[in-house]
N, C-alpha and C positions, 0 to 999 in steps of 0.2 A: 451402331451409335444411338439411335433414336433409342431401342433398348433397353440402353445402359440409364438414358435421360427420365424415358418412364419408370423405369425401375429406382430411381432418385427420386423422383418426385413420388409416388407408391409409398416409398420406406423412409422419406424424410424425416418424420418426427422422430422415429427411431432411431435413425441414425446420427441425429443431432441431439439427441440423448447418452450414447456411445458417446460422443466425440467428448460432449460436454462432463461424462463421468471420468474419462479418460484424463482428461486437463485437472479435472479435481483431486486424482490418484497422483498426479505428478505433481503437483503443488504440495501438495500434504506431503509425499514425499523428502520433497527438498526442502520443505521449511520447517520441519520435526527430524532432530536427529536422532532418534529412535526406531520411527518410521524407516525411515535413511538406513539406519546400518541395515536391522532387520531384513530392509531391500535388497543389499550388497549380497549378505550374506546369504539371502536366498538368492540370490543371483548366482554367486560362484558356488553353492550347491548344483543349481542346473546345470549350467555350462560343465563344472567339474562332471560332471554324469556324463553330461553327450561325448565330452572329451576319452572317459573311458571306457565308452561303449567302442567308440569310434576305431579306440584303439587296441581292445579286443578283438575286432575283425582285423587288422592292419598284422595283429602278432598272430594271430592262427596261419595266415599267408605266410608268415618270415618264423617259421617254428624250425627248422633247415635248420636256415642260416646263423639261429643262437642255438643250438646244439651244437653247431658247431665252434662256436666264439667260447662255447663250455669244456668242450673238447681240447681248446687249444689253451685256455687257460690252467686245466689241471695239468696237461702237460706242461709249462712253464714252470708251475708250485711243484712237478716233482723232479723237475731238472735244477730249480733251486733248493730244494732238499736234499737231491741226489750229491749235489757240488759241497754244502756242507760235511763234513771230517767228524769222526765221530767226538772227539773230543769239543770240534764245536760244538756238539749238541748237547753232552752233557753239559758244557758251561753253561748255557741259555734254559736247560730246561730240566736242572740238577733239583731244584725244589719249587715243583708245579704251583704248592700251595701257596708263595711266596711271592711268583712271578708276577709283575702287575705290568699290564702293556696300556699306556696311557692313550691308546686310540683304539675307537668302539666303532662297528661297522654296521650298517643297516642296509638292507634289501628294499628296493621301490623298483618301480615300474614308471619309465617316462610314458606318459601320456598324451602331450603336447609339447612341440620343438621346433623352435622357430629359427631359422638361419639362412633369412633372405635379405635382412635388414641391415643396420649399421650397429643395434643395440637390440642383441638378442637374447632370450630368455627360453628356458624349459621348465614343463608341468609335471613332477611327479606325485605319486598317488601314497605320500607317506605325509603327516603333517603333524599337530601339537598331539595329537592322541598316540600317536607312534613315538614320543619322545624327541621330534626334529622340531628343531629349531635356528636361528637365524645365526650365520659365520659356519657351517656343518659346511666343510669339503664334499663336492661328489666327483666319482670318479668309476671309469667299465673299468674291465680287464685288461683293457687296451691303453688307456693313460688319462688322463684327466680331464672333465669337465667343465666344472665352474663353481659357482660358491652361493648356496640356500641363502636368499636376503629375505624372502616372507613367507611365513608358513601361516595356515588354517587347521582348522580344526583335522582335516583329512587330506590336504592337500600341501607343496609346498613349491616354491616359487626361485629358480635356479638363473641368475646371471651365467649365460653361457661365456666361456671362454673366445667365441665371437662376441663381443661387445665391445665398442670405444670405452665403455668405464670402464672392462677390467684390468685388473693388475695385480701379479702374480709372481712372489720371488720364485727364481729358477735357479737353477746353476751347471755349466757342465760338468759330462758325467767324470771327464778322465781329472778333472782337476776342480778346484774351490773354487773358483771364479765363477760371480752370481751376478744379475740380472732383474730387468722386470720385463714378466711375459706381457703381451699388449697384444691387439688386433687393430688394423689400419682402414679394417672395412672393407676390402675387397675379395678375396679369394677366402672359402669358408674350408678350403683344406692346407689354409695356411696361416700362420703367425708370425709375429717377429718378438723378438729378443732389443731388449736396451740397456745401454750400463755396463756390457761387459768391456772392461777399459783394453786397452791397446796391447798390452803386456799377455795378455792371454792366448795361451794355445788355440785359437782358432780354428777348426780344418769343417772341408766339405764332409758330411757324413757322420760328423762326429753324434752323439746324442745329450739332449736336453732332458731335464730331471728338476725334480722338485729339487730345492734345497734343504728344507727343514728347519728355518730359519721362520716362517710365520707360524702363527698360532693353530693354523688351517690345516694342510697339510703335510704328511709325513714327508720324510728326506725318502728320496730313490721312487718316487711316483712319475714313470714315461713322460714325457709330453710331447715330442718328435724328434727331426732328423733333421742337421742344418742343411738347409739347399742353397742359400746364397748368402757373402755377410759384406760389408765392406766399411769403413772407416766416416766417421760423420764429419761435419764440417770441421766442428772441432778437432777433427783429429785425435781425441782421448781417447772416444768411445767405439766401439761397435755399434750398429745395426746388422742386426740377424734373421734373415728371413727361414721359419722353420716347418717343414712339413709334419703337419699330426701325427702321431700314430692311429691317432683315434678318427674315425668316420662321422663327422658332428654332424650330418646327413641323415645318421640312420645308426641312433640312439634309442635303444631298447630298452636294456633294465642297468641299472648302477648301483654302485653302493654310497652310501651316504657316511660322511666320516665324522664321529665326534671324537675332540682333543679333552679326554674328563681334565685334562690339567690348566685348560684357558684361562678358566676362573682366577687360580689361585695365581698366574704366569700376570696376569692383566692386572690384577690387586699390588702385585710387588713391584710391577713397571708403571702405575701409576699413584706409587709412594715417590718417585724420585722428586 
């Protein structure tokens, strides 16, 4: 102790020099908004670094385990190719040059994933330079994600599908009957389902699926398996509790999904 106290007295001026530059760097910071951003932005430069160095090490250890998630996804794409009839394919893909498929897919790498909280968020390493931008679906191989609300220049900023804000039209798979996917904040390998009214085929087991009804993502994108549902107060609706397909634990690389037709879809829905 005694030490510490010569060593404060020793380096006092010095150190009240520091302190006092310190206070002037953060003043000017916050009362210049140029200062300010400038800051921000070198700020989420650093941290975006450490975040993907970090997780550099974190994917060399789990290089297995997504070779094998790679593995299992090309099997799926050629058992669903396999299932198509040949005459399906020539209807779908009779003139390539003409074909326009209204959803564009992008490659990123999570880098930061948070799913201990109540409102949770992931860091992928794609952002305004990669052409991503805010409302972009993400989704593995395994079923859905969540939905890009802020992007940087290299980085972009994912509402997990653990979060009390999100909300997510669904619908089961065997029938039209849709929903909103939700999270209640407790178990991060589970969801629940709202809205599916009374009239609907309900079974344990059955599976959940996008609809295709938002502007976000495609119809037929997993999302899990009912494990429990029962009747709400009201008695109209469902509550449905659903297990992931997807492991929101241990989130690797995903794809990122733009609708090129949002634009033109969002302009005519808000002509009414």
């Amino acid at each position: 102790m005694q030490q510490i106290i010569n060593f404060l007295i020793k380096y006092k001026n010095t150190l009240l020099f520091l302190f006092l530059f310190l206070l002037s760097v953060i003043f000017t910071i916050q009362s210049h908004s140029y200062h300010k951003s400038k800051f921000i932005s070198s700020a989420n430069f650093f941290t975006g670094g450490i975040y993907s160095w970090v997780n550099d090490v974190d994917m060399y250890f789990n290089l297995r385990e997504y070779n094998e998630r790679l593995v299992d996804e090309n099997k799926t794409l050629r058992e669903n190719l396999a299932a198509l009839t040949e005459v399906e394919l020539d209807s779908v893909f009779t003139d390539t040059t003409s074909y326009n498929d209204p959803y564009q897919f992008i490659t990123a790498k999570v880098i930061a994933n948070r799913y201990s909280k109540r409102d949770n968020f992931l860091l992928v390493n794609k952002g305004k330079a990669d052409s991503v931008a805010t409302d972009y679906g993400v989704i593995t191989s395994r079923g859905i994600v969540g939905i890009v609300d802020e992007t940087s220049q290299n980085y972009a900023r994912v509402i997990s599908i653990l979060n009390t804000n999100s909300a997510i039209n669904v619908k089961l798979k065997k029938s039209d009957h849709f929903g909103t996917l939700t999270w209640n904040g407790k178990d991060p390998n589970r969801v629940q389902v709202e809205e599916i009214p009374r009239l609907a085929p309900v079974k344990k087991g059955d599976t959940i699926h996008t609809d295709g009804r938002s502007l976000i993502f495609p119809k037929g994108i997993p999302v899990g398996i009912i494990e429990d549902f029962h009747l709400k107060s009201n008695q109209n609706y469902y509550e449905i509790d659903v297990r992931l397909f997807n492991d929101m634990t241990n989130v690797g690389y995903v794809y990122l999904i733009k609708n090129n037709n949002q634009e033109e879809i969002k302009n005519l829905d808000s002509n009414e």
